[in-house]
N, CA and C atoms as a LAMMPS dump frame, in Angstrom:
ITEM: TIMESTEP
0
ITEM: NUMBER OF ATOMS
525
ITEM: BOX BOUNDS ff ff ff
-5.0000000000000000e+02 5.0000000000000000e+02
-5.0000000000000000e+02 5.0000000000000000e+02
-5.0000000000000000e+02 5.0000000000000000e+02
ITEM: ATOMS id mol type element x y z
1 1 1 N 18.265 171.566 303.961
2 1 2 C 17.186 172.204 304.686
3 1 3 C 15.855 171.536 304.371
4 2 1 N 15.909 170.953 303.67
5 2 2 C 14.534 170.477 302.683
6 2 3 C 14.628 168.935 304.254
7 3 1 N 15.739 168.667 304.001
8 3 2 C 15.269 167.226 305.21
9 3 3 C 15.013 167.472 306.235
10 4 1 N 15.153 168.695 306.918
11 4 2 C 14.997 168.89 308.233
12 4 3 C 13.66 169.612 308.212
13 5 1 N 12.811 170.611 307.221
14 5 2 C 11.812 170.837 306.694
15 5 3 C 10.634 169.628 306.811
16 6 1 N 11.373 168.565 306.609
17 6 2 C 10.339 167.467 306.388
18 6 3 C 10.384 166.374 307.553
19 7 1 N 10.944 167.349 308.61
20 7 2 C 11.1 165.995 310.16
21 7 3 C 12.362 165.874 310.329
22 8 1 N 13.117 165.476 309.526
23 8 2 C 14.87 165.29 310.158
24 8 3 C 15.931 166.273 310.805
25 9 1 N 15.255 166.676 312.071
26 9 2 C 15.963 167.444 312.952
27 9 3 C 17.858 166.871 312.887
28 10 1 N 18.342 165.741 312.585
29 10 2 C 19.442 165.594 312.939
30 10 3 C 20.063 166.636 311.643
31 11 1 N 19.622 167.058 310.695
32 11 2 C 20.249 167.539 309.726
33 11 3 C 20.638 168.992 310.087
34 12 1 N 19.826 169.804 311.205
35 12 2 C 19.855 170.66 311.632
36 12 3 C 21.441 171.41 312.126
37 13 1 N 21.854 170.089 313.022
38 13 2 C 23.01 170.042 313.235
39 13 3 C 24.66 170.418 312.668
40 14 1 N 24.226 169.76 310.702
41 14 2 C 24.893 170.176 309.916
42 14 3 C 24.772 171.084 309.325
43 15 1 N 23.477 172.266 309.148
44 15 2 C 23.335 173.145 308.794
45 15 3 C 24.487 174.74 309.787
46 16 1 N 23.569 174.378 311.268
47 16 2 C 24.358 175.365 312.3
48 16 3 C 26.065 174.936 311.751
49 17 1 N 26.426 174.079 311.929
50 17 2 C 27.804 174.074 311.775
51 17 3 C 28.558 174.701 310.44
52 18 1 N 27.903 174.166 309.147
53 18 2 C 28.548 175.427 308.476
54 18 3 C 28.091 176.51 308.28
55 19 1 N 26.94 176.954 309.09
56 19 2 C 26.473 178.352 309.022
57 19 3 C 27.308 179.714 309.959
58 20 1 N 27.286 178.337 311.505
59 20 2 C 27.936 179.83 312.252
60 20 3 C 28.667 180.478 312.155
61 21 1 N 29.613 180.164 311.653
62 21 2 C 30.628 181.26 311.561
63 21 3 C 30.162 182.453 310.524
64 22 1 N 29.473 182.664 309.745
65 22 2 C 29.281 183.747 308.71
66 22 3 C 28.385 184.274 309.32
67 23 1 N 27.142 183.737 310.175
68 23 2 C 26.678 184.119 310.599
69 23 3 C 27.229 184.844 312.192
70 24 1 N 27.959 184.343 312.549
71 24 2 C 28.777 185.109 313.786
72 24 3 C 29.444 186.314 313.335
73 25 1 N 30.112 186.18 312.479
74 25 2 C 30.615 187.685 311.306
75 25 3 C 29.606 188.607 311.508
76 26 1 N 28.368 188.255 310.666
77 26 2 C 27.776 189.19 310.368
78 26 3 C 27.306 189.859 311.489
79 27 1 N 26.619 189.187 312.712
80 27 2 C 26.341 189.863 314.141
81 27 3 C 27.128 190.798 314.423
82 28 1 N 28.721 189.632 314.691
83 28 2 C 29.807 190.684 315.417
84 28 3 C 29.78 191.795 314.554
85 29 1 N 29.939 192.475 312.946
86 29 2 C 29.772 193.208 312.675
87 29 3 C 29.372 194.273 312.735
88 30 1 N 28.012 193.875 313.332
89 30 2 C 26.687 194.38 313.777
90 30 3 C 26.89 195.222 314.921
91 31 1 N 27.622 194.235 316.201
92 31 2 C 27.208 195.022 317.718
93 31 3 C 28.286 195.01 318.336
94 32 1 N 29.541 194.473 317.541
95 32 2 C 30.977 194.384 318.309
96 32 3 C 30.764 193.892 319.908
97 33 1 N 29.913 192.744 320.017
98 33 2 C 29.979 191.708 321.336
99 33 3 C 29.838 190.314 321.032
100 34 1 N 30.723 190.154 321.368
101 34 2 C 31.238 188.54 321.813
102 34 3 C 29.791 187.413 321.53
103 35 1 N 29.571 187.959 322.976
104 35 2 C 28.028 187.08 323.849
105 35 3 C 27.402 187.448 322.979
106 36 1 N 26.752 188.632 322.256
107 36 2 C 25.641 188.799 321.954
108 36 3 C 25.347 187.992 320.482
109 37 1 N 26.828 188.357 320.138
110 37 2 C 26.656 187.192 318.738
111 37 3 C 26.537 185.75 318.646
112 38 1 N 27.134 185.117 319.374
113 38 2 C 27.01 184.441 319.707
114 38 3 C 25.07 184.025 320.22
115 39 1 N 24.396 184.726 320.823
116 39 2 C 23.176 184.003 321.344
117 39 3 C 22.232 184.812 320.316
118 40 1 N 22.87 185.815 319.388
119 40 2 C 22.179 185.263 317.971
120 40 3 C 21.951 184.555 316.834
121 41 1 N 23.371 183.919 317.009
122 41 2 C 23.455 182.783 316.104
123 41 3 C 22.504 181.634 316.622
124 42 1 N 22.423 181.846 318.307
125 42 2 C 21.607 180.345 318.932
126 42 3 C 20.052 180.679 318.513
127 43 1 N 19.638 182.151 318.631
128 43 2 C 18.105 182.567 318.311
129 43 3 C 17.927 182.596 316.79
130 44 1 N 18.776 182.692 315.803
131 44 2 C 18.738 182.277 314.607
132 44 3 C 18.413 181.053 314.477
133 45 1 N 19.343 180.177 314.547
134 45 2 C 19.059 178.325 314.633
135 45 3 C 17.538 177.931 314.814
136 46 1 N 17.118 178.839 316.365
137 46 2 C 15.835 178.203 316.731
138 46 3 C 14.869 178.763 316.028
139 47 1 N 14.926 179.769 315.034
140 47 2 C 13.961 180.182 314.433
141 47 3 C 13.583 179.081 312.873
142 48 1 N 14.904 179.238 312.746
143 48 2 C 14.98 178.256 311.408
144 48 3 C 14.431 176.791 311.806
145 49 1 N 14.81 176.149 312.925
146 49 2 C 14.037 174.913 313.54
147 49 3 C 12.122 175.404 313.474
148 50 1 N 12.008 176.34 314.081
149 50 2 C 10.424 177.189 314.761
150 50 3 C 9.728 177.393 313.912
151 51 1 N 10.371 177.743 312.082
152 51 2 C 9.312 177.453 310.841
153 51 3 C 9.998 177.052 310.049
154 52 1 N 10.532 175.932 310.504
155 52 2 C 11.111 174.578 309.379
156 52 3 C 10.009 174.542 307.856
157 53 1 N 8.738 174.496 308.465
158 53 2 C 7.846 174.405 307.373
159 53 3 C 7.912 175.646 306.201
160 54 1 N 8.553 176.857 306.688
161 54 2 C 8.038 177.799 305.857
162 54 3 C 8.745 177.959 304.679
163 55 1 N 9.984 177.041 304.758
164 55 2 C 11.153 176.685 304.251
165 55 3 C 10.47 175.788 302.636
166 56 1 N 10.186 177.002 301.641
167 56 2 C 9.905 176.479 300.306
168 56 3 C 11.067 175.554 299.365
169 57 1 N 12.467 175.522 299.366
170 57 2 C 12.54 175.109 298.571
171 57 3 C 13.283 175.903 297.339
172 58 1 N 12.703 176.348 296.885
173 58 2 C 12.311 177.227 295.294
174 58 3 C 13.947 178.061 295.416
175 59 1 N 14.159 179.028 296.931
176 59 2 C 15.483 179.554 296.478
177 59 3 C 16.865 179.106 297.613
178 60 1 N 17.611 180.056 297.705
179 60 2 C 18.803 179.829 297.805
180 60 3 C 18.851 179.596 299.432
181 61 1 N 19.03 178.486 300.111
182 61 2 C 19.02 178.632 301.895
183 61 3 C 19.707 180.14 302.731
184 62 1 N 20.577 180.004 302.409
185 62 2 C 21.414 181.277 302.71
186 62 3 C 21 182.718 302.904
187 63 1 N 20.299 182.617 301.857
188 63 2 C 19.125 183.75 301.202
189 63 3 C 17.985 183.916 302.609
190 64 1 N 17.546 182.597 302.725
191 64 2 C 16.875 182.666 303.686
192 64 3 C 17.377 183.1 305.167
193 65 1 N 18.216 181.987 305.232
194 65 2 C 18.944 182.008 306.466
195 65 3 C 19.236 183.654 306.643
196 66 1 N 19.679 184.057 306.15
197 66 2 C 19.955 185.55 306.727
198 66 3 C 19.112 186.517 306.605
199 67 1 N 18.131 185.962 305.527
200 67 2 C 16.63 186.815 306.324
201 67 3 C 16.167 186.783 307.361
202 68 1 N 16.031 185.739 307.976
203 68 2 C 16.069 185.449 309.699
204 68 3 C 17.151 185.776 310.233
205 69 1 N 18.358 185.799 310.03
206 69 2 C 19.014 186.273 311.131
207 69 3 C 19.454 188.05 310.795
208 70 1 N 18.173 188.596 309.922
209 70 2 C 18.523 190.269 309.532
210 70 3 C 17.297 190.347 310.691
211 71 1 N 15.932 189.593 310.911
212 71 2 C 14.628 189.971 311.721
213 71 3 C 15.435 189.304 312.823
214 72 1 N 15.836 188.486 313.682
215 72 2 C 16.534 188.538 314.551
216 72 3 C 17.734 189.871 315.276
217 73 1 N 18.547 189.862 314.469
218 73 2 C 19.033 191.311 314.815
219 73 3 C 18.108 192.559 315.187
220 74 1 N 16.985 192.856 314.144
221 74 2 C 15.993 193.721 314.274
222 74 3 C 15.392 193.336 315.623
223 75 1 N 14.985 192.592 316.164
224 75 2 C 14.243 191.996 317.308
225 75 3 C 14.975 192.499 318.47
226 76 1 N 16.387 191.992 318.412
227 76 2 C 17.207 192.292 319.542
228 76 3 C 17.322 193.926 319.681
229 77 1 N 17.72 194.047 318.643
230 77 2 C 18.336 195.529 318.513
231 77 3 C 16.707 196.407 319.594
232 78 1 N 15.456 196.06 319.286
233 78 2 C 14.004 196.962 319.16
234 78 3 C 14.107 196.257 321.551
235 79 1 N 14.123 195.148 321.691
236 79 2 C 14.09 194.86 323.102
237 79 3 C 15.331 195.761 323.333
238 80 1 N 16.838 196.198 323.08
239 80 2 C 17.29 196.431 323.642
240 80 3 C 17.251 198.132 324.267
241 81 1 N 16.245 198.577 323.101
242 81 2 C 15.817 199.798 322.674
243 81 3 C 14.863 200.148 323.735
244 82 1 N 14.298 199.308 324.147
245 82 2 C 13.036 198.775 324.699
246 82 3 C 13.487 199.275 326.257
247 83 1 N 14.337 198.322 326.415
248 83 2 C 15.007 198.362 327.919
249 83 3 C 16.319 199.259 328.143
250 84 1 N 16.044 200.286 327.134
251 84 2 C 17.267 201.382 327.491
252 84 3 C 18.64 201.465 327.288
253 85 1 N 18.82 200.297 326.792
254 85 2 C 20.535 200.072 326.306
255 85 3 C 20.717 201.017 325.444
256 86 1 N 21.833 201.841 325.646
257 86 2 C 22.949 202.446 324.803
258 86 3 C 22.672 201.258 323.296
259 87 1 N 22.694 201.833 322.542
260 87 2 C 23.248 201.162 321.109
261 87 3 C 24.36 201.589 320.259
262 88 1 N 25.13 202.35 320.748
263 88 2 C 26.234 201.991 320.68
264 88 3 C 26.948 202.516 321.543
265 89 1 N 28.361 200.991 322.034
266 89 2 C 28.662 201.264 323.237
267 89 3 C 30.015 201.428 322.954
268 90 1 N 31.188 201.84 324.13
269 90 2 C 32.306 201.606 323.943
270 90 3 C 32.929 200.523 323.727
271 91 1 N 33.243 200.269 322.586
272 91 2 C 33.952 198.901 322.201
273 91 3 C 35.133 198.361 321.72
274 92 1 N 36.171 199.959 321.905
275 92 2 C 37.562 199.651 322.146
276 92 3 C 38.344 198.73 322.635
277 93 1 N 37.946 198.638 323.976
278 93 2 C 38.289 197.552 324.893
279 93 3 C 38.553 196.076 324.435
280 94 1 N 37.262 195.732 323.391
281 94 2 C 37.166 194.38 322.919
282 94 3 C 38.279 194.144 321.799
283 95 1 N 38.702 195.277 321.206
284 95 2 C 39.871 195.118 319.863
285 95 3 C 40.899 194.58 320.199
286 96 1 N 41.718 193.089 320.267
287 96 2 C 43.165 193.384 320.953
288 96 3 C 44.483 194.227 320.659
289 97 1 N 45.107 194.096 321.314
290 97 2 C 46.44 194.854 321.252
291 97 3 C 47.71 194.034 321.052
292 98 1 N 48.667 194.674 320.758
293 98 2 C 49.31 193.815 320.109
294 98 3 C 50.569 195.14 320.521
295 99 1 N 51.549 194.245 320.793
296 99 2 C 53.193 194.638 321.127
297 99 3 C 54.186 194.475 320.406
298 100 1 N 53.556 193.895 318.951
299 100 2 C 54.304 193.643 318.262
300 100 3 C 55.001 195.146 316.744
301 101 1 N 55.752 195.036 316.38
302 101 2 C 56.458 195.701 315.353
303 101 3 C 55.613 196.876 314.732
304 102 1 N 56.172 197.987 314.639
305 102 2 C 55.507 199.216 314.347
306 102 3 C 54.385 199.172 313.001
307 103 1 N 54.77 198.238 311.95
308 103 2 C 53.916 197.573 310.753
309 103 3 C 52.575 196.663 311.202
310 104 1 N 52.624 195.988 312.302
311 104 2 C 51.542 195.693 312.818
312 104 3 C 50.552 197.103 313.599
313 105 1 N 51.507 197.269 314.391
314 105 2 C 50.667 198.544 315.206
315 105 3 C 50.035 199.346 313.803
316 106 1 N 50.692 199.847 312.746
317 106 2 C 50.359 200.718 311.808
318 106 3 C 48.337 200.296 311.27
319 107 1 N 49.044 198.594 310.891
320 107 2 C 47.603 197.975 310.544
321 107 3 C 46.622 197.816 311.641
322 108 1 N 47.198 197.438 312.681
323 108 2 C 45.606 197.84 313.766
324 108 3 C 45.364 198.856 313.607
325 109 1 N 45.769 199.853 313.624
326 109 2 C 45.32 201.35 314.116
327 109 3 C 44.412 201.659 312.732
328 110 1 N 45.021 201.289 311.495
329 110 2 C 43.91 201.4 310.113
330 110 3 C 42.678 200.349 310.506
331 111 1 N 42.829 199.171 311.367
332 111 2 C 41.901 198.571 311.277
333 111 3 C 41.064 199.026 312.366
334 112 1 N 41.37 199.638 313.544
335 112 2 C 40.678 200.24 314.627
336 112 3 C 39.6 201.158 314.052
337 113 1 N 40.307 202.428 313.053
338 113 2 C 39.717 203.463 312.288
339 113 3 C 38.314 202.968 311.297
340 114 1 N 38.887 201.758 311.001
341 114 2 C 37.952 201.676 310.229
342 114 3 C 36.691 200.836 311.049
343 115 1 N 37.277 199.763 311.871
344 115 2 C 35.993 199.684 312.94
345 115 3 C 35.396 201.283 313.497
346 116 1 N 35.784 201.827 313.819
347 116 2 C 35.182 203.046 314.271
348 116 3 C 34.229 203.308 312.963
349 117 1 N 35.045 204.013 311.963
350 117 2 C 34.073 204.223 311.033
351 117 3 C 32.983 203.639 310.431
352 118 1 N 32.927 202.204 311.024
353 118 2 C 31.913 201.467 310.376
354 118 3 C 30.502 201.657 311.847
355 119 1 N 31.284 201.549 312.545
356 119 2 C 30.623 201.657 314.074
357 119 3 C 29.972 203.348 313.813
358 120 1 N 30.489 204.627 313.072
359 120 2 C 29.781 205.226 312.913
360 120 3 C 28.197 205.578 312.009
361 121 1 N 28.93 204.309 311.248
362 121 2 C 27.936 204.94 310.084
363 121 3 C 26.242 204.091 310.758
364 122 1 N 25.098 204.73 309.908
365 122 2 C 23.891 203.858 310.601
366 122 3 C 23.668 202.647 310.132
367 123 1 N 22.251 202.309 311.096
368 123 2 C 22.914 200.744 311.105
369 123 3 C 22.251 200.055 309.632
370 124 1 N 21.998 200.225 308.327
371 124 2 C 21.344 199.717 307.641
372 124 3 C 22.569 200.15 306.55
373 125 1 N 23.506 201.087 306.636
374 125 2 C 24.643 201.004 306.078
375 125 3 C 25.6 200.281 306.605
376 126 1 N 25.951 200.13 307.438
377 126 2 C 26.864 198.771 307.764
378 126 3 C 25.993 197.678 307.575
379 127 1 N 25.128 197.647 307.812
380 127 2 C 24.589 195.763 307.454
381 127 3 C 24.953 195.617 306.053
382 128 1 N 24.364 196.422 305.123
383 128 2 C 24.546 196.413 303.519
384 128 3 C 25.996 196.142 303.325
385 129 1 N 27.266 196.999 304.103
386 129 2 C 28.143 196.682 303.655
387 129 3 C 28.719 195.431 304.346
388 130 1 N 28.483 194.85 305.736
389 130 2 C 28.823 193.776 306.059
390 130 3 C 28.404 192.214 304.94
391 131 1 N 27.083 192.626 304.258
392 131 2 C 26.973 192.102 303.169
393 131 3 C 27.616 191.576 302.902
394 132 1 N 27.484 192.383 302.081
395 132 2 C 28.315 192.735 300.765
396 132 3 C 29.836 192.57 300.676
397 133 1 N 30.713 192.982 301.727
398 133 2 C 32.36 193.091 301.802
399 133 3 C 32.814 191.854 302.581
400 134 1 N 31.711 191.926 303.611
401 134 2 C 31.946 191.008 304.647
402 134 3 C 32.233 189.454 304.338
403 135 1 N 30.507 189.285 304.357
404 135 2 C 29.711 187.8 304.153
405 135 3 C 30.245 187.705 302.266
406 136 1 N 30.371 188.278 301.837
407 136 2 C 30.593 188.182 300.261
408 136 3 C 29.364 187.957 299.311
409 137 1 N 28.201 188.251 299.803
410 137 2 C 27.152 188.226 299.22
411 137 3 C 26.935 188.713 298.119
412 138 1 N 26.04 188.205 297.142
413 138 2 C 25.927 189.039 295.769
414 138 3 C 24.896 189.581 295.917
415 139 1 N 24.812 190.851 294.92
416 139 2 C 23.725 192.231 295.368
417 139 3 C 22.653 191.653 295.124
418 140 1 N 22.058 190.338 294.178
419 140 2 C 20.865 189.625 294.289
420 140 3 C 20.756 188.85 295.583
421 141 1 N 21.429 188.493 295.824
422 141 2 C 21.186 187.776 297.307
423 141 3 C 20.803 188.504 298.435
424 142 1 N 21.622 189.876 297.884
425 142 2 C 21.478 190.767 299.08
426 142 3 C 19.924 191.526 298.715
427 143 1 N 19.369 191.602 297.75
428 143 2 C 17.96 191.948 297.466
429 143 3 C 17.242 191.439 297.804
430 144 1 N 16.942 189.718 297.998
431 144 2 C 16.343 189.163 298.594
432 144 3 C 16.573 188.992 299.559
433 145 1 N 17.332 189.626 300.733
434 145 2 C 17.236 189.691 302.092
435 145 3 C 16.794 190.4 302.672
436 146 1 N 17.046 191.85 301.848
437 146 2 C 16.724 193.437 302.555
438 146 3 C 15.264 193.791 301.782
439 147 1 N 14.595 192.32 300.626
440 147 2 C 13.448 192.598 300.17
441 147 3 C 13.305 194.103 299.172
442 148 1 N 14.819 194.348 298.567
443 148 2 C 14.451 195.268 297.264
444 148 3 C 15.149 194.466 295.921
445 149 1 N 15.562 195.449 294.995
446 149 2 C 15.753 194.943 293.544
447 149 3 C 17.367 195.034 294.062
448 150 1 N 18.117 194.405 292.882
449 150 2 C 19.954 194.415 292.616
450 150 3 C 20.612 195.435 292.732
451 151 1 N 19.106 196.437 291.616
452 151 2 C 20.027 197.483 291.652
453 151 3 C 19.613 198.439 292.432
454 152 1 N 18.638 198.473 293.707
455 152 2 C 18.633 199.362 294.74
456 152 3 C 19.918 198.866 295.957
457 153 1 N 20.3 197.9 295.578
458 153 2 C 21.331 197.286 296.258
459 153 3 C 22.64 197.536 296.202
460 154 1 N 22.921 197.705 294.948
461 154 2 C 23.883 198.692 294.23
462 154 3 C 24.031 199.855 294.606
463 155 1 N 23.017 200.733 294.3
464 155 2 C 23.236 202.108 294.885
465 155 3 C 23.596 202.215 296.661
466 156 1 N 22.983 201.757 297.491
467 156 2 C 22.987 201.699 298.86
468 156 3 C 24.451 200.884 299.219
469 157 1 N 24.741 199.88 298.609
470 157 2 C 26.147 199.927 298.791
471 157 3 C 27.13 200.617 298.403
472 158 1 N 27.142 201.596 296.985
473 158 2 C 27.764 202.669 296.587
474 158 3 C 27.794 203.567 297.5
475 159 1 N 26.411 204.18 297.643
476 159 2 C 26.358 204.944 299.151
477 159 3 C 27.118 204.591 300.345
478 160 1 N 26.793 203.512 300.753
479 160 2 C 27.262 202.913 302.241
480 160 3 C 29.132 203.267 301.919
481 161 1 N 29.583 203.212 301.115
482 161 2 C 31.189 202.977 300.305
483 161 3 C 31.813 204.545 300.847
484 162 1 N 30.595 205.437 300.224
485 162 2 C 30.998 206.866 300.15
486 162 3 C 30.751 207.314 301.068
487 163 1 N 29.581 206.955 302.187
488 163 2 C 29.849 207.504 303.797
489 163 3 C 30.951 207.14 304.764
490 164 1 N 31.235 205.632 304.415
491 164 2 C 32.161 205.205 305.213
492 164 3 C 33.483 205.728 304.679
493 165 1 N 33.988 206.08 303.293
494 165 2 C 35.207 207.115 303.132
495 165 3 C 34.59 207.85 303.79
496 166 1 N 33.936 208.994 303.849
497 166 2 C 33.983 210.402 304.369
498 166 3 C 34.07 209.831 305.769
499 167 1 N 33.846 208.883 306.729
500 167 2 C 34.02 208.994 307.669
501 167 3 C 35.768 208.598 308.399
502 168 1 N 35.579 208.076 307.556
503 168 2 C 37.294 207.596 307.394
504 168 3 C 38.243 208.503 307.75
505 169 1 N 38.071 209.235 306.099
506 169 2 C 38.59 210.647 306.627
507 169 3 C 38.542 211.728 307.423
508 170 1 N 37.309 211.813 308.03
509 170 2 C 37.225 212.574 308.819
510 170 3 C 38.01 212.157 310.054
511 171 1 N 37.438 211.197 310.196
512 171 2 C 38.843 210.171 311.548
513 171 3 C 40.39 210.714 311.37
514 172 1 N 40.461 210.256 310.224
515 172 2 C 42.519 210.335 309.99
516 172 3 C 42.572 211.469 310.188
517 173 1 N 41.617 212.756 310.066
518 173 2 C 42.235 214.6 310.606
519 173 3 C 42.214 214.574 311.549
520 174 1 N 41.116 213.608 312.313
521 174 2 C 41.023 214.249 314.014
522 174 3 C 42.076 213.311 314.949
523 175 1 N 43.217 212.626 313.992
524 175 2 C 43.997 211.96 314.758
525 175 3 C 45.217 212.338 314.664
């Protein structure tokens, strides 16, 4: 990042490439759409190109990088707010299906539940835990993204842990 910081746009290139995908995770996480993650990973990129300069050095890229793509999400999420979109939509549809052996069906349906349940909880508890479970972030990394200490990071993912059981369960009675 430091070369492309200093003029060498071609380096840019190698950055997006091993970035997107974690960064596509973390979106899809986010809004369970395809497209949308996708053209945040592209409005991420151009931001990181847009203040190449602001790019110190001193800590961890990653760190950064997903500080921009946490105010990116925020951005989208506030226009879509803006222009009336549902925020959260039906997104069953997008899960596939599968015809295969009752042990598969068993694990989608835990994995459906738990998309649901994550899709319930709000959205600053799933980001924490997409974090964290997801991206594999460490709770310092994750402090310097969400701009608190380790161990407010700690607790809020403890939290985020214990809403998403209770929602869990609440799912598996009403099924």
């Amino acid at each position: 990042m430091i070369n492309v910081r200093d003029g060498d746009l071609d380096r840019l290139g190698l950055l997006f490439e091993r970035y997107k995908k974690p960064l596509y995770g973390f979106f899809y996480g986010m809004n369970k759409d395809q497209e949308l993650s996708e053209d945040l990973v592209q409005n991420t990129f151009y931001r990181v190109m847009k203040y190449r300069h602001l790019f110190r050095g001193d800590g961890d890229f990653r760190t950064w990088l997903f500080h921009i793509a946490r105010n990116v999400r925020h951005d989208q999420f506030r226009k879509d707010k803006i222009k009336g979109k549902d925020a959260v939509e039906n997104w069953e549809h997008k899960l596939g299906h599968s015809d295969n052996r009752s042990e598969e069906m068993q694990q989608e349906d835990e994995h459906m539940m738990l998309n649901l349940a994550m899709e319930k909880l709000p959205s600053e508890k799933r980001e924490v835990l997409l974090l964290s479970k997801y991206q594999e972030k460490k709770y310092k990394e994750i402090g310097e993204i969400l701009g608190c200490s380790e161990g407010a990071v700690k607790v809020k993912v403890f939290r985020a842990l214990q809403e998403l059981k209770a929602v869990y369960e609440q799912l598996e009675k009403q099924m």
